[in-house]
PAZAPA-4460 file (N, C-alpha, C; in steps of 0.05 Angstrom, whole numbers, plus 32768, in hexadecimal, padded with zeros to 4 digits):
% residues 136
    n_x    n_y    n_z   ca_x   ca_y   ca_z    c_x    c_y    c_z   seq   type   mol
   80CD   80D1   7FF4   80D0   80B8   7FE7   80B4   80B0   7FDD     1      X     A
   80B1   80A8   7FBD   809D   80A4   7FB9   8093   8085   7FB9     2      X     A
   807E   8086   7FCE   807A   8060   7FD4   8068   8056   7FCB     3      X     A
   8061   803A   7FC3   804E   8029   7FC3   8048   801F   7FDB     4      X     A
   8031   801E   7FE6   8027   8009   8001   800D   7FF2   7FFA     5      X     A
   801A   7FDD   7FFB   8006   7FCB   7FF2   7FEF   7FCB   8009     6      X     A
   7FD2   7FC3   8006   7FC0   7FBF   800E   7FCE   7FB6   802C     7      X     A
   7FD2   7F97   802C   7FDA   7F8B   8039   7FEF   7FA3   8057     8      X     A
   7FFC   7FAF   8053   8004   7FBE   806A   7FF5   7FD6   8065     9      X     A
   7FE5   7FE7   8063   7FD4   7FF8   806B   7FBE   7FE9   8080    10      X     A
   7FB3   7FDA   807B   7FA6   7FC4   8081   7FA6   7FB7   80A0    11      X     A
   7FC7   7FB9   80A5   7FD1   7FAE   80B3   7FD4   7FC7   80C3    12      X     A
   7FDD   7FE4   80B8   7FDC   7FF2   80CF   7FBF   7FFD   80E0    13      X     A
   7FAF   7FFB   80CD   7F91   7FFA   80E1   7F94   7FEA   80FB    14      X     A
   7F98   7FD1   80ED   7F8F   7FB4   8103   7FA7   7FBC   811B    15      X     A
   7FC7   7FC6   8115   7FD6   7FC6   8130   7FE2   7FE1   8129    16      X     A
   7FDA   7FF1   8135   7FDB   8013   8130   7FF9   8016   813F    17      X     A
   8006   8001   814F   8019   800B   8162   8036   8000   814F    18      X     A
   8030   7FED   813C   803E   7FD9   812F   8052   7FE2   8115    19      X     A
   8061   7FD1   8109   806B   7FE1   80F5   805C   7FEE   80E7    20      X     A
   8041   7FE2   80DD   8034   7FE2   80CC   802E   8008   80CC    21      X     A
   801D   8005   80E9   8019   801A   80F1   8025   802A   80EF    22      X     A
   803B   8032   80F3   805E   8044   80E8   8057   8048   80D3    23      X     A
   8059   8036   80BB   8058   804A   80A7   803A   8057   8098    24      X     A
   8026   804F   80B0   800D   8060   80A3   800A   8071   80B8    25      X     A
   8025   8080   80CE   8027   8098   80D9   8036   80AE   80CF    26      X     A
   804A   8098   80BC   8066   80A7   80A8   8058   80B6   8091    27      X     A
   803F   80A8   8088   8031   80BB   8074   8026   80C8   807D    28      X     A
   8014   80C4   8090   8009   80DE   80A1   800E   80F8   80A4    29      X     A
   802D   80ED   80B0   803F   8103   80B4   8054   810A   809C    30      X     A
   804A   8108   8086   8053   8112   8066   806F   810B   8069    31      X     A
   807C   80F3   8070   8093   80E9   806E   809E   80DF   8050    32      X     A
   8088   80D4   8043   808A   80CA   802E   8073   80D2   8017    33      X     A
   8077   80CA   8003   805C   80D2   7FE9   804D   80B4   7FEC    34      X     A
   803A   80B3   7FEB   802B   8093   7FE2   8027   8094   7FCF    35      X     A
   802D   807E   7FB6   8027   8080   7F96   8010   806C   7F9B    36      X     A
   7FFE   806F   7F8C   7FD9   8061   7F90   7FCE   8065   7F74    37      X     A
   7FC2   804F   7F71   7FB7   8050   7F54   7F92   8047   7F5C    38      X     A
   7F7F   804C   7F4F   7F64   8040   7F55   7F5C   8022   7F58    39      X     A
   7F6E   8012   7F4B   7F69   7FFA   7F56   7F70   7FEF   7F70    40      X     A
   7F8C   8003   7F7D   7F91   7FFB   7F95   7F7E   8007   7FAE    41      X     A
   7F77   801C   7FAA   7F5E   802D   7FBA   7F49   8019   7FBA    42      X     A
   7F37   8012   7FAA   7F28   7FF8   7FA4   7F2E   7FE2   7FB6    43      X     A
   7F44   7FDA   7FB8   7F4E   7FC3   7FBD   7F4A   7FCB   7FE3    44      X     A
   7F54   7FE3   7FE4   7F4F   7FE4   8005   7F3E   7FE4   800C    45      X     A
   7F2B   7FE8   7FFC   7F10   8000   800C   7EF7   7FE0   800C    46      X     A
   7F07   7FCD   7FF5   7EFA   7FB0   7FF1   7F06   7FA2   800E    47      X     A
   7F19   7FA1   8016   7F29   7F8C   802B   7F17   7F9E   804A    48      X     A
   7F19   7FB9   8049   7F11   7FC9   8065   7EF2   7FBD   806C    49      X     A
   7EE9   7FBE   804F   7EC7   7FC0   804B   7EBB   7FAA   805A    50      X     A
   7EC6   7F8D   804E   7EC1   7F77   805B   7EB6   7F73   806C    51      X     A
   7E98   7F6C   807C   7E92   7F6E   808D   7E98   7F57   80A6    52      X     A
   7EA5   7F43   8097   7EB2   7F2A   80AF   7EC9   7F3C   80B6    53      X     A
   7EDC   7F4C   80A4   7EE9   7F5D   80B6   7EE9   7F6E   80BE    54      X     A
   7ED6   7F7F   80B7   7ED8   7F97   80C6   7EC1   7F92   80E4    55      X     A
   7EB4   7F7E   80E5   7EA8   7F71   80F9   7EC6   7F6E   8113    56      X     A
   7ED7   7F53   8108   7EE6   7F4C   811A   7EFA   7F61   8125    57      X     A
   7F07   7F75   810D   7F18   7F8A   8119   7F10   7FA5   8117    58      X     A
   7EF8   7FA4   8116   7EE0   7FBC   812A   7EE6   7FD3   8117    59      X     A
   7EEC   7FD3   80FA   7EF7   7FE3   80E9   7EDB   7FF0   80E4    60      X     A
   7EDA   800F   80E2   7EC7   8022   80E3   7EBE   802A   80C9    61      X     A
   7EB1   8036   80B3   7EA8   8044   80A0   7EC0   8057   809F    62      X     A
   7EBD   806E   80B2   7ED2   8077   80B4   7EEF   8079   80B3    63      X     A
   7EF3   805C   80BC   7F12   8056   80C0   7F14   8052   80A1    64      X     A
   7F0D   804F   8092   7F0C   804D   8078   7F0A   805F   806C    65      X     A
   7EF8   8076   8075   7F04   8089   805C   7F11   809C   8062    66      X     A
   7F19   80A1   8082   7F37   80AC   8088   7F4E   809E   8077    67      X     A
   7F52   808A   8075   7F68   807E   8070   7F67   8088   804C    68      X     A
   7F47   8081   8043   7F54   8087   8026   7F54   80B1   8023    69      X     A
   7F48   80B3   8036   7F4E   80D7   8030   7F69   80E1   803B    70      X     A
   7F80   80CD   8049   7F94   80C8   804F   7FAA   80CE   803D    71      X     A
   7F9D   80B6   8027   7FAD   80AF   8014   7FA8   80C3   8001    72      X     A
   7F97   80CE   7FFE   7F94   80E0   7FE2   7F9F   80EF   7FED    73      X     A
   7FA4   8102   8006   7FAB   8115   800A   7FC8   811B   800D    74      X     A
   7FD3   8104   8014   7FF7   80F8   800B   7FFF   80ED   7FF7    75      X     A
   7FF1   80E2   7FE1   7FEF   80D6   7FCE   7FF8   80E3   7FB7    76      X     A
   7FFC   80D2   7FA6   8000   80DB   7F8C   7FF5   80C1   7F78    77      X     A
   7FD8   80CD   7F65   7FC4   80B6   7F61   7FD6   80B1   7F40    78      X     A
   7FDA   809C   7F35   7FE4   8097   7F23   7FD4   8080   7F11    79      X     A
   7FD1   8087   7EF2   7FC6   807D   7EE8   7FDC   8063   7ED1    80      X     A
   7FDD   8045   7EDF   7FEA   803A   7EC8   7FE5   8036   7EB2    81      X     A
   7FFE   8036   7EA0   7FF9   8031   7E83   8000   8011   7E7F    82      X     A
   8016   800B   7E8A   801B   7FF9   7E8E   800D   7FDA   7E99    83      X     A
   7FFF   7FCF   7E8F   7FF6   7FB8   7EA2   8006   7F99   7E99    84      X     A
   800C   7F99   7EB0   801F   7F80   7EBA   8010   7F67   7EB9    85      X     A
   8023   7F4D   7EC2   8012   7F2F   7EC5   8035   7F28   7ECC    86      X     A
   8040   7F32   7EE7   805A   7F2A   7EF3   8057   7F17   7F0A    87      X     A
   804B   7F1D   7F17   8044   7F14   7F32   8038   7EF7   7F38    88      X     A
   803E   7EE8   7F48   8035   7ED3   7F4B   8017   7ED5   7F52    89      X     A
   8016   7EEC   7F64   7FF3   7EF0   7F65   7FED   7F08   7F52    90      X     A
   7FDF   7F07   7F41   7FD0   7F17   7F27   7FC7   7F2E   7F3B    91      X     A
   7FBB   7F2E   7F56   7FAF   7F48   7F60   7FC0   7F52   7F68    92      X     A
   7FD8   7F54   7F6B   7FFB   7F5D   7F73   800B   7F6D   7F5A    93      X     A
   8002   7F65   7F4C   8003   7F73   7F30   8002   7F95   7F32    94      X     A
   7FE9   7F99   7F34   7FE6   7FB1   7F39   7FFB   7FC7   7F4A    95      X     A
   7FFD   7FC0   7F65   801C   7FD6   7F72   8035   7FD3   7F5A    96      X     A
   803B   7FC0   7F58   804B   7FBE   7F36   8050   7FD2   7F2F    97      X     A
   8032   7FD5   7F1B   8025   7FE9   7F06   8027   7FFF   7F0E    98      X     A
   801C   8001   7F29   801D   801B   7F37   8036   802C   7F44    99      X     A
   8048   801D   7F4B   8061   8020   7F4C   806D   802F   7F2E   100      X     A
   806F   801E   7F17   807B   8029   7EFB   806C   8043   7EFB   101      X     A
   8052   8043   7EF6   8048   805D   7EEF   804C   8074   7F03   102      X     A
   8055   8071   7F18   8056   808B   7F2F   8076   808B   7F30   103      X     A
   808C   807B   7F1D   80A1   807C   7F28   80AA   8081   7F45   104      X     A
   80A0   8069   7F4D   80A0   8067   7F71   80C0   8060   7F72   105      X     A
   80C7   8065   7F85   80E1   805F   7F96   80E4   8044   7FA1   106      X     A
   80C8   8039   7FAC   80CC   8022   7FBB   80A9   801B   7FC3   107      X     A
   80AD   8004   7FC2   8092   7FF4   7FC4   8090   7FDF   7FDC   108      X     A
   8082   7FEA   7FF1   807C   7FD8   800F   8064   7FCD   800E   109      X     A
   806F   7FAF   8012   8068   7F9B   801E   806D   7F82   8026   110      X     A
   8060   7F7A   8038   8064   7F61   804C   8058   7F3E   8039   111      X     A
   8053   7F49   801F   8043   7F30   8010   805F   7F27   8000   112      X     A
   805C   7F0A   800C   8075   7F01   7FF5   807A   7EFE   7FDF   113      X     A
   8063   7F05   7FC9   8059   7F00   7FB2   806D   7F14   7FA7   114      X     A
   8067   7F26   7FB4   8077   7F3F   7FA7   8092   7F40   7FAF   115      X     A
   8098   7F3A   7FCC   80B1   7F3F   7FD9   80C9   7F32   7FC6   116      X     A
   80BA   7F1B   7FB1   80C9   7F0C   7FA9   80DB   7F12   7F90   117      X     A
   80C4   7F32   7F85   80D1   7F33   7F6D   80DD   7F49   7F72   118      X     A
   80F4   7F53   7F8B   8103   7F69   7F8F   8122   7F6B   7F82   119      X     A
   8127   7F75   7F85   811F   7F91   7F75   8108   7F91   7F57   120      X     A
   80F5   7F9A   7F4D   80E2   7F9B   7F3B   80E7   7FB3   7F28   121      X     A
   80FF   7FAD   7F14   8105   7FC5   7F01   8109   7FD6   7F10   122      X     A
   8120   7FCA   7F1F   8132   7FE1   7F30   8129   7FED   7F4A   123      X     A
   810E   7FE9   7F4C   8100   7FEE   7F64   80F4   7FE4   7F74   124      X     A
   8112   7FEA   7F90   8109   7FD7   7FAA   80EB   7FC6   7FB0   125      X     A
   80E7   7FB9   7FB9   80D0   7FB3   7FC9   80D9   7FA5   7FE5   126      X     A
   80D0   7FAD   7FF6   80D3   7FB5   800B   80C7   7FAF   8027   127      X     A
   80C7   7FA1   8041   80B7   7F97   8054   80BB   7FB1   805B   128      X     A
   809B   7FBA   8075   809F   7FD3   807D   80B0   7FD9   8093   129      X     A
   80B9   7FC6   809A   80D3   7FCE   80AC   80E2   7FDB   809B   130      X     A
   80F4   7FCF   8084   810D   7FD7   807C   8100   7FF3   806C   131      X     A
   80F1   7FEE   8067   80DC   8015   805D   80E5   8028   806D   132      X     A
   80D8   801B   8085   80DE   8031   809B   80FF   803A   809D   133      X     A
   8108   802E   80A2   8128   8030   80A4   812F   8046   8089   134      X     A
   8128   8046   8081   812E   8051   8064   8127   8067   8063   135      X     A
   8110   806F   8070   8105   8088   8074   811F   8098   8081   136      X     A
***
């Protein structure tokens, strides 16, 4: 299944590794699924991990960071949009969108309502990572 994972639950499976979140950044691990990723979303993690008020409070490593993005490239499938959008109630949500159309993803997870709101998105689910999981 080819997926989108917004920032927001990768993010989330760092901080509770035992949690849903965490599930499905063991499901890619374990090549359950394809991750569709475009360079603004890589950016976008490596900006939220970097943070030093958070990676202070949830003790997030140099490392934990670029496992996760050597993670992703290595299950990934990097996709370049042609497409740029202005759908989304938040403009930085845009992007999984974009990135979704251009990788012809199957389904796009996340827990942000911004997006949850515009499901199905040209036919393609979006998805909390529970009902992801189930799907798997």
């Amino acid at each position: 299944m080819r997926s989108v994972i917004d920032t927001g639950v990768l993010v989330g499976a760092l901080l509770r590794r035992q949690g849903t979140t965490g599930e499905v950044l063991r499901a890619l691990r374990d090549d359950r699924f394809t991750i569709v990723y475009s360079t603004p979303i890589v950016v976008e993690i490596i900006d939220v991990l970097g943070r030093e008020p958070f990676r202070t409070k949830y003790n997030i490593q140099p490392e934990d960071i670029t496992i996760l993005i050597n993670l992703i490239r290595l299950r990934g499938d990097l996709v370049v949009p042609r497409r740029l959008l202005k759908v989304c109630r938040d403009p930085k949500d845009d992007k999984f969108l974009e990135a979704a159309l251009a990788g012809k993803a199957d389904v796009i997870v996340s827990g942000d309502d911004d997006l949850l709101v515009l499901t199905p998105f040209e036919e393609i689910p979006i998805l909390r990572p529970a009902e992801f999981l189930a799907r798997l």
